[in-house]
N, C-alpha and C positions, 0 to 999 in steps of 0.2 A: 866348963862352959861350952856349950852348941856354937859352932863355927855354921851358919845360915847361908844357904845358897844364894846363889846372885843370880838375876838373867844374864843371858849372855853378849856380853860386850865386847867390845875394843880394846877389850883390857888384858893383862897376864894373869893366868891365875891355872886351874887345875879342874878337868872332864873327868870326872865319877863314870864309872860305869853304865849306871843308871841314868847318864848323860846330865847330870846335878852339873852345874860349872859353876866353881868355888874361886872368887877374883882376890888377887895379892897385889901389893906394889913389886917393882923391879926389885930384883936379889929380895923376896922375903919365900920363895917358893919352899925353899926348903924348913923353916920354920913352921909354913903354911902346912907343912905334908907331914910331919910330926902331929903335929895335933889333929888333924885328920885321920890319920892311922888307929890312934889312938881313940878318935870317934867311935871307926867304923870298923874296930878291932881287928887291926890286920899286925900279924906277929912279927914279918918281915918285912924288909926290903924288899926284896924280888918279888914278894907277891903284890907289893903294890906298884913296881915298876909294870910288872906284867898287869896290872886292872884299870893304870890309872894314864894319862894324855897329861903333859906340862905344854902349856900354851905361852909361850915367852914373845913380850913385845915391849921396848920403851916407848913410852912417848914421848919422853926429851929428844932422843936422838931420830926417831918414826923411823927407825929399823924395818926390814920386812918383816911382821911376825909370823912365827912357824911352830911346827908341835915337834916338842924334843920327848921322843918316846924309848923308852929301856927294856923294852919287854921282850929282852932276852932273844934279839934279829927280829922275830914275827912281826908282822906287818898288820897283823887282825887287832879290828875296834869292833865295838856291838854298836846294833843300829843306833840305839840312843844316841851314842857316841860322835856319830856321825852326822845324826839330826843336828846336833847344837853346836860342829862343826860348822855345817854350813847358817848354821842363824849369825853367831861367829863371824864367817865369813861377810856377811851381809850386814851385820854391826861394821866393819873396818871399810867394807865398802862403800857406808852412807859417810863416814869420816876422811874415804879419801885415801885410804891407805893402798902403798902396793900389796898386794896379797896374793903373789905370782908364787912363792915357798908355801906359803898355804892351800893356795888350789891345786899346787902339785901334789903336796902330802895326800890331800882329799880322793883326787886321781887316782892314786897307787893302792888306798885302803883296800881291806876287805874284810868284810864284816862276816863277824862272828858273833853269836849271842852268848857262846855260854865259854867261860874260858874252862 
């Protein structure tokens, strides 16, 4: 079964490379990235640590949401990446949310197109 992209919201979920952002509830990312992988045939972990942005936020508790990224120290997203960052970011901001961890991450990036 095709796991369908989302726009980008308020929500947790997971930034494709291609800047696709694919929305989960709390604690399902890692289930979510399995079947993903599996999508978008990627053999390892590290390589999809290295390609792919986890975007973690509850809304029970309205945590700051922030991007928990594994790609191995590197700090590089591709522009896509960072376009639906800040949509993203403009999503949480119409809801209100702090998004002080987030526009920090956004701050520090540096894009890269081609990993």
């Amino acid at each position: 079964m095709e796991i369908k992209r989302a726009r980008p919201s308020a929500r947790a979920g997971w930034i494709g490379p291609d800047g696709s952002f694919f929305t989960c509830a709390w604690y399902q990312h890692d289930s979510l990235a399995q079947n993903l992988m599996t999508q978008f045939g990627y053999a390892t972990v590290e390589a999809w640590e290295r390609d792919w942005l986890r975007l973690k936020y509850d809304p029970a508790t309205r945590l700051m949401p922030f991007v928990e990224y594994g790609g191995f120290g590197e700090y590089y997203i591709t522009q896509a990446q960072l376009n639906t960052l800040y949509d993203i970011l403009g999503a949480f901001l119409i809801a209100g949310i702090d998004v002080s961890k987030l526009r920090e991450y956004i701050s520090f990036a540096r894009v890269r197109e081609r990993r």
